[in-house]
N, C-alpha and C positions, 0 to 999 in steps of 0.2 A: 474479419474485423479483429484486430489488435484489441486484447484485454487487459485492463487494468487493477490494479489493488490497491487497497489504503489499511493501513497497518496505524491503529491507533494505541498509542501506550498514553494507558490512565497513570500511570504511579510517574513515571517520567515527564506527563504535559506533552507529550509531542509525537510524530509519528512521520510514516512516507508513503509517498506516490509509489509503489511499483509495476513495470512490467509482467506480468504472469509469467512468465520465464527466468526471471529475476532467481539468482540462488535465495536471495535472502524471504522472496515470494513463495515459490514455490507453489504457484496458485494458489496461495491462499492459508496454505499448509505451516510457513513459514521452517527455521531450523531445526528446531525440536520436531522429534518422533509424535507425541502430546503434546497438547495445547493445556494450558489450567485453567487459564479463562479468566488472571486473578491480577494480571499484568495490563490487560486488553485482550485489542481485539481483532480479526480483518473485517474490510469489509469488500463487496466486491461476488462476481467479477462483473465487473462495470466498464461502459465504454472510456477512452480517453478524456470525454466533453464531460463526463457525469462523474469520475473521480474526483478532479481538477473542481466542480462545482461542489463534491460534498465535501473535500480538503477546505475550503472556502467555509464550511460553517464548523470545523475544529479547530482547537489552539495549537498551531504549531505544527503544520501540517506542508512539511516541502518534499520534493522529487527524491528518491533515492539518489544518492549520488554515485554506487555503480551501477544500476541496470540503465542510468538515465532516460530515465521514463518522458524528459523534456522531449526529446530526440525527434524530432519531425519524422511526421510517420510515412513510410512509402505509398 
């Protein structure tokens, strides 16, 4: 099963759906070495039905636009 990620930034309002292979995902880990914890947050990892449904109770919450996480799954 395909995992997913939702990457929520509190100081921005907004955040994304990604892939767990996603560079910007990184399971979870996202770009930085450390996380602050002061920016957001992940959440995850979660199937594709259950990200998609917890994006639906955040502000501002769409698909990454590289790993496109839309991407019909095989």
């Amino acid at each position: 099963m395909a995992e997913f990620w939702v990457y929520e930034n509190w100081r921005r309002k907004r955040g994304a759906i990604h892939s767990a292979n996603c560079l910007y995902c990184n399971h979870g880990k996202g770009l930085h070495v450390q996380d602050s914890k002061r920016n957001g947050q992940w959440h995850g990892p979660l199937s594709r039905e259950d990200a998609f449904k917890l994006a639906t109770t955040k502000p501002n919450i769409e698909p990454c636009k590289f790993c496109q996480a839309l991407e019909p799954l095989a």
